[in-house]
C-alpha positions in Angstrom: 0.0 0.0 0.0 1.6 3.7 -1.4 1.6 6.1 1.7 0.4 9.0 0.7 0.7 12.5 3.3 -2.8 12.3 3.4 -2.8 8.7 4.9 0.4 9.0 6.8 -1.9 12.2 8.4 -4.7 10.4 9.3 -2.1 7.7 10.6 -0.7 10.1 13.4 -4.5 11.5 14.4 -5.8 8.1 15.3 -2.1 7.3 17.0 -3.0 10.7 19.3 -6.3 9.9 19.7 -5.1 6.4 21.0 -2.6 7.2 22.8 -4.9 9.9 24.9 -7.2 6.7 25.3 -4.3 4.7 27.0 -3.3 7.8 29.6 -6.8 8.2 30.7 -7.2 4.9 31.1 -4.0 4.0 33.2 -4.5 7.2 35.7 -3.6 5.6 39.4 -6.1 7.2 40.6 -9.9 7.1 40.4 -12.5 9.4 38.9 -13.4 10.6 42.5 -9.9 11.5 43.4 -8.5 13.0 40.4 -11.6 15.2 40.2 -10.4 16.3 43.9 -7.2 16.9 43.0 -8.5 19.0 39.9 -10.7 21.3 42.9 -7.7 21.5 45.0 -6.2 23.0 41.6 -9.2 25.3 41.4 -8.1 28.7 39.3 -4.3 27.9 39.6 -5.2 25.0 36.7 -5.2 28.5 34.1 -1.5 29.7 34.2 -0.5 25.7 35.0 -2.0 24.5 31.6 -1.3 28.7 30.3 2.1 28.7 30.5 3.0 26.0 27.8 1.5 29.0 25.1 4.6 30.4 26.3 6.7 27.2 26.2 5.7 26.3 22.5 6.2 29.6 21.5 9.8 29.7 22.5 10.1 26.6 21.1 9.0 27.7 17.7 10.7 30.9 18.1 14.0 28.7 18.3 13.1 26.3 15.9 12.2 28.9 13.2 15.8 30.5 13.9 16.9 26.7 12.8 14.9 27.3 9.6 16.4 30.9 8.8 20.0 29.5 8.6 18.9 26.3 7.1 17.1 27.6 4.1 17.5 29.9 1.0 16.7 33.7 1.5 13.4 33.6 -0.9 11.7 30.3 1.5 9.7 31.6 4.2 7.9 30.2 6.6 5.0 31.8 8.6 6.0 31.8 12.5 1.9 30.6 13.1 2.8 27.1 11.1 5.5 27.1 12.9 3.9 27.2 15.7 1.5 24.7 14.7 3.7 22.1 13.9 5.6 22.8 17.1 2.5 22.2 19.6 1.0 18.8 16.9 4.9 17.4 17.0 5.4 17.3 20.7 1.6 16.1 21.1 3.1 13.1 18.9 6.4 13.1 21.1 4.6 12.7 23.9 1.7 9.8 22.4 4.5 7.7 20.7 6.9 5.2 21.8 10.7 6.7 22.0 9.9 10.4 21.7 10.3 11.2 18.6 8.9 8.3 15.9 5.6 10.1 15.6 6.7 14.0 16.2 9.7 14.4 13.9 8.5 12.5 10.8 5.2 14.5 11.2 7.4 17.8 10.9 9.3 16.5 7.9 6.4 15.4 6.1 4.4 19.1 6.7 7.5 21.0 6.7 8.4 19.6 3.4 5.1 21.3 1.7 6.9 24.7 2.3 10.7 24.6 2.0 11.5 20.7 0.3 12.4 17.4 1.5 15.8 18.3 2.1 15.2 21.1 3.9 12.6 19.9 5.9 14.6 17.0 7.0 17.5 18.9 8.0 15.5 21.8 10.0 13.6 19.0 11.4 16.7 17.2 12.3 18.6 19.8 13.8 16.3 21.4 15.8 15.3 17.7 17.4 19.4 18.1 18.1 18.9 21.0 19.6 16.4 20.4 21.7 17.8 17.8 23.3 21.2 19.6 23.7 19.4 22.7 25.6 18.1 19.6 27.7 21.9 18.6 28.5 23.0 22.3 29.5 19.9 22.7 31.1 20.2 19.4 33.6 24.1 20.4 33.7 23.7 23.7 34.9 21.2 22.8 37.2 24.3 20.8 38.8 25.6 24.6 39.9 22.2 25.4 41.4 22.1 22.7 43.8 25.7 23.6 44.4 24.4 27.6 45.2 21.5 26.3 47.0 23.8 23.8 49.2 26.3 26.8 50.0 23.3 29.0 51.2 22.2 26.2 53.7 19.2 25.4 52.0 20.2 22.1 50.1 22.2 19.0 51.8 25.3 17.6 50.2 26.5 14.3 51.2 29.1 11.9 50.2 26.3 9.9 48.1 25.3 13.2 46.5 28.5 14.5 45.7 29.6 11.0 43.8 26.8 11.5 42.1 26.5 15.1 41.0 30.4 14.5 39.5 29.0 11.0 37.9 26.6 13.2 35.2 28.5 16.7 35.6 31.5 14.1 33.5 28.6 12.6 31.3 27.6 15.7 30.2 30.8 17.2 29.4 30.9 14.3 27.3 27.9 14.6 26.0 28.9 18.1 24.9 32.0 16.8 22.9 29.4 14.2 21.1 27.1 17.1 20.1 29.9 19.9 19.1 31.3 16.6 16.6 27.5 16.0 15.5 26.9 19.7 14.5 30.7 19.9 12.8 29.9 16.8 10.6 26.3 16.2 10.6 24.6 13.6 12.1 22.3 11.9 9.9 24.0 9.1 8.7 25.9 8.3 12.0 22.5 8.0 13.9 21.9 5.6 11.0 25.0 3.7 11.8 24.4 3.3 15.6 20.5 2.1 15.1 22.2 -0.5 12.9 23.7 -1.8 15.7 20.2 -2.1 18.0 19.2 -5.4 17.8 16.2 -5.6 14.7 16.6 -2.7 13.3 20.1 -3.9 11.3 18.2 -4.8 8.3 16.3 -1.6 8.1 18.6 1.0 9.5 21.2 -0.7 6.0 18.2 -0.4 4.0 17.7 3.6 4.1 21.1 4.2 4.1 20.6 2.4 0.8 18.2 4.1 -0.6 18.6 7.4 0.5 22.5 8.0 0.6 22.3 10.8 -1.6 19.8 12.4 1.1 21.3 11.7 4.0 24.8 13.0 3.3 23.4 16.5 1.6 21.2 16.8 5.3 24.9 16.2 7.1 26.1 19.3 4.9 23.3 21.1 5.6 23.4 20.5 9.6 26.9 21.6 9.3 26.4 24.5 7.5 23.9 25.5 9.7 26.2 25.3 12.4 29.6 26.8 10.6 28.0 30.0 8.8 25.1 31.0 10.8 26.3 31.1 14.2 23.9 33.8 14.9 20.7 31.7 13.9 22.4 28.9 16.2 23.1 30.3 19.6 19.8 32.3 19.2 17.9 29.1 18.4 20.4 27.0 21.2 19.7 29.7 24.1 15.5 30.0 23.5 15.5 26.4 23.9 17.2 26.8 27.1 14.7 29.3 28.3 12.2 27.1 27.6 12.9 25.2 30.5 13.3 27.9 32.7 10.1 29.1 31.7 8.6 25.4 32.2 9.5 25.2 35.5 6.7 28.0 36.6 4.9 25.2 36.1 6.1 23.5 39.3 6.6 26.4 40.9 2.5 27.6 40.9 2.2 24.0 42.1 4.1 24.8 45.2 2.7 28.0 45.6 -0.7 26.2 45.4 0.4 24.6 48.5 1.9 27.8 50.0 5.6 26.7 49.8 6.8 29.6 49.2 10.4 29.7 51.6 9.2 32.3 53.9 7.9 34.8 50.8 9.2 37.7 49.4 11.4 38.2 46.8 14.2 36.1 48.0 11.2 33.3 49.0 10.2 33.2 45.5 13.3 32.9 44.2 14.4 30.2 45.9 10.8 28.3 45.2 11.3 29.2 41.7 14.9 27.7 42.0 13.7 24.4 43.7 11.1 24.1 40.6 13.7 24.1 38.2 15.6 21.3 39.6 12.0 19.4 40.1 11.7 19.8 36.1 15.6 19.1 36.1 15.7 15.8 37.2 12.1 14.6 36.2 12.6 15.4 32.8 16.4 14.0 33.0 14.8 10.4 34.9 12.3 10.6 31.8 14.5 11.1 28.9 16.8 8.3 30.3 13.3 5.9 29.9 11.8 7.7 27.2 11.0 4.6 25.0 7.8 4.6 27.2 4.6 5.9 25.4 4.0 9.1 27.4 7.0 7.9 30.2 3.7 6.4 31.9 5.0 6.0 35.7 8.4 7.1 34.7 7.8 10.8 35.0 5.8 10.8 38.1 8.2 8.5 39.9 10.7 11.7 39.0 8.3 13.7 40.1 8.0 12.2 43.4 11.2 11.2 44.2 12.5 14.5 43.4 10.1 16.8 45.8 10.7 14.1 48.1 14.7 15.1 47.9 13.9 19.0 48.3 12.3 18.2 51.5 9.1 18.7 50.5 5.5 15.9 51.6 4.7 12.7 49.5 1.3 14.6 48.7 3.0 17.8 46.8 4.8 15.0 44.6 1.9 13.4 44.3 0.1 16.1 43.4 2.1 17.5 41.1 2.6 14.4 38.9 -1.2 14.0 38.7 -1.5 17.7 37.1 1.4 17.5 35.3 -0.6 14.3 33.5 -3.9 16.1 32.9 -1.8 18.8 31.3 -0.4 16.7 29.2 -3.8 15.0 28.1 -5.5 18.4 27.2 -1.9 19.8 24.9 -2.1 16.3 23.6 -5.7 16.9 22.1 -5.0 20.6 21.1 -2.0 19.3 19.1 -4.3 16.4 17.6 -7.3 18.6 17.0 -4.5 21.0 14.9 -3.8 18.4 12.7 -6.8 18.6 11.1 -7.4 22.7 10.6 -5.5 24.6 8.6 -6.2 27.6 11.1 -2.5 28.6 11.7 -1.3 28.1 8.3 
């Protein structure tokens, strides 16, 4: 059977649709106490579930940055599509199996309607790159705000702690040395290569670097390129994806003001709140991305979630709460991006 867009759209909707299915129907909680949960939330659910307009607007803002430098001066596309496919691709991130599978090739496939295959593929590409490289400064600098928060009193450092804080602070740095090669050379054809070597996927991983060798190495030049000549368009697009996080964690932090943890108030109270939700978001979203094969990281993220309140000194409950949210959040972006996929509203 020939795939056409068309099909391959429809293919990604009922995926969604599915997958929001599956999340409401593995909740932990019943119908009674999630609704309790959602009361307790009352008015503060608004800037909770409000603040990813924000979020996804950085995130297109840095993606389309991506574009600029990855495309010829006459190709243009509008910032609202942008947007568009920004909020529908991490509704598929987050619905699919290994982040990614249903979000990226989505973007590709639109994307390629407005600037080529090529073009698409590479944008697409290196904007997944870096996304997940703000991820890696983020979780690494968040490493130095512990640090600040332990020499302020507020934060314990043991011997446990310390081993491993220096364990990831040295995967990082060479996580950074993997990414500064991977933006020098391209990485296209070398993720190719390493899914080779993931049991079941030799056959097909050889197969596409077959038939689309041409393709792949002309995406490497045009990752590099990106990365080489338009070091405005890359730092721009590297440090709003950054932000993005920062901005994220206001959603933890109206959580804890929702249970008026707020360090004694004031400005210096908020601040430090505001610093404890960034390392919430720090190492949930790190637990998360190291299990991200999970459809929607069901347990995985509220287990980080948990645990890591649970660290900052703070009751099982606010964890508990705060995963639950975090989950119905997801659920309602999830249909927004679905229901996008099939209006042309933004375009």
């Amino acid at each position: 059977m020939k795939w056409t867009k068309k099909k391959l759209n429809n293919l990604f909707f009922f995926i969604g649709i599915a997958a929001v299915v599956v999340m409401m129907l593995t909740f932990d909680v019943s119908f009674v106490e999630l609704w309790d949960h959602l009361c307790h939330a009352g008015y503060w659910l608004v800037p909770i579930i409000g603040v990813w307009v924000i979020i996804y607007a950085i995130n297109a803002w840095s993606w389309q940055w991506v574009i600029k430098g990855n495309t010829n001066e006459d190709e243009h596309v509008s910032f609202w599509r942008i947007y568009k496919l920004t909020i529908t691709g991490y509704a598929l991130n987050y619905a699919t199996p290994v982040g990614g599978l249903g979000g990226e090739p989505y973007r590709i496939m639109e994307l390629s309607k407005d600037i080529g295959k090529e073009r698409a593929s590479s944008s697409v590409i290196l904007y997944a790159m870096m996304h997940i490289f703000a991820h890696f400064w983020f979780w690494f600098l968040s490493i130095f705000i512990y640090l600040a928060l332990v020499m302020v009193g507020d934060l314990p450092l043991d011997t446990t702690v310390t081993i491993l804080l220096s364990g990831i602070g040295v995967l990082f740095v060479l996580a950074f040395i993997f990414f500064a090669r991977g933006f020098k050379r391209g990485m296209a054809v070398r993720a190719l290569r390493w899914i080779a070597k993931i049991p079941g996927l030799k056959g097909w991983s050889r197969r596409i670097q077959d038939r689309h060798s041409a393709l792949l190495h002309k995406i490497d030049r045009q990752i590099a390129e990106l990365y080489k000549h338009h070091k405005l368009a890359f730092y721009n697009s590297l440090i709003l994806e950054y932000f993005s996080r920062v901005v994220q964690s206001a959603e933890f932090f109206f959580m804890l003001l929702l249970f008026d943890i707020d360090c004694g108030g004031g400005w210096s109270g908020l601040t430090l709140t505001y610093l404890h939700s960034i390392l919430i978001l720090s190492f949930t979203s790190f637990v998360a991305n190291l299990i991200g094969f999970l459809p929607m990281q069901l347990g995985v993220q509220e287990g980080g979630i948990v645990v890591s309140t649970a660290a900052l000194g703070l009751k099982p409950a606010v964890g508990i709460f705060e995963s639950i949210i975090c989950r119905v959040r997801e659920i309602i972006w999830i249909l927004i991006g679905i229901l996008l996929m099939r209006t042309d509203k933004y375009e």
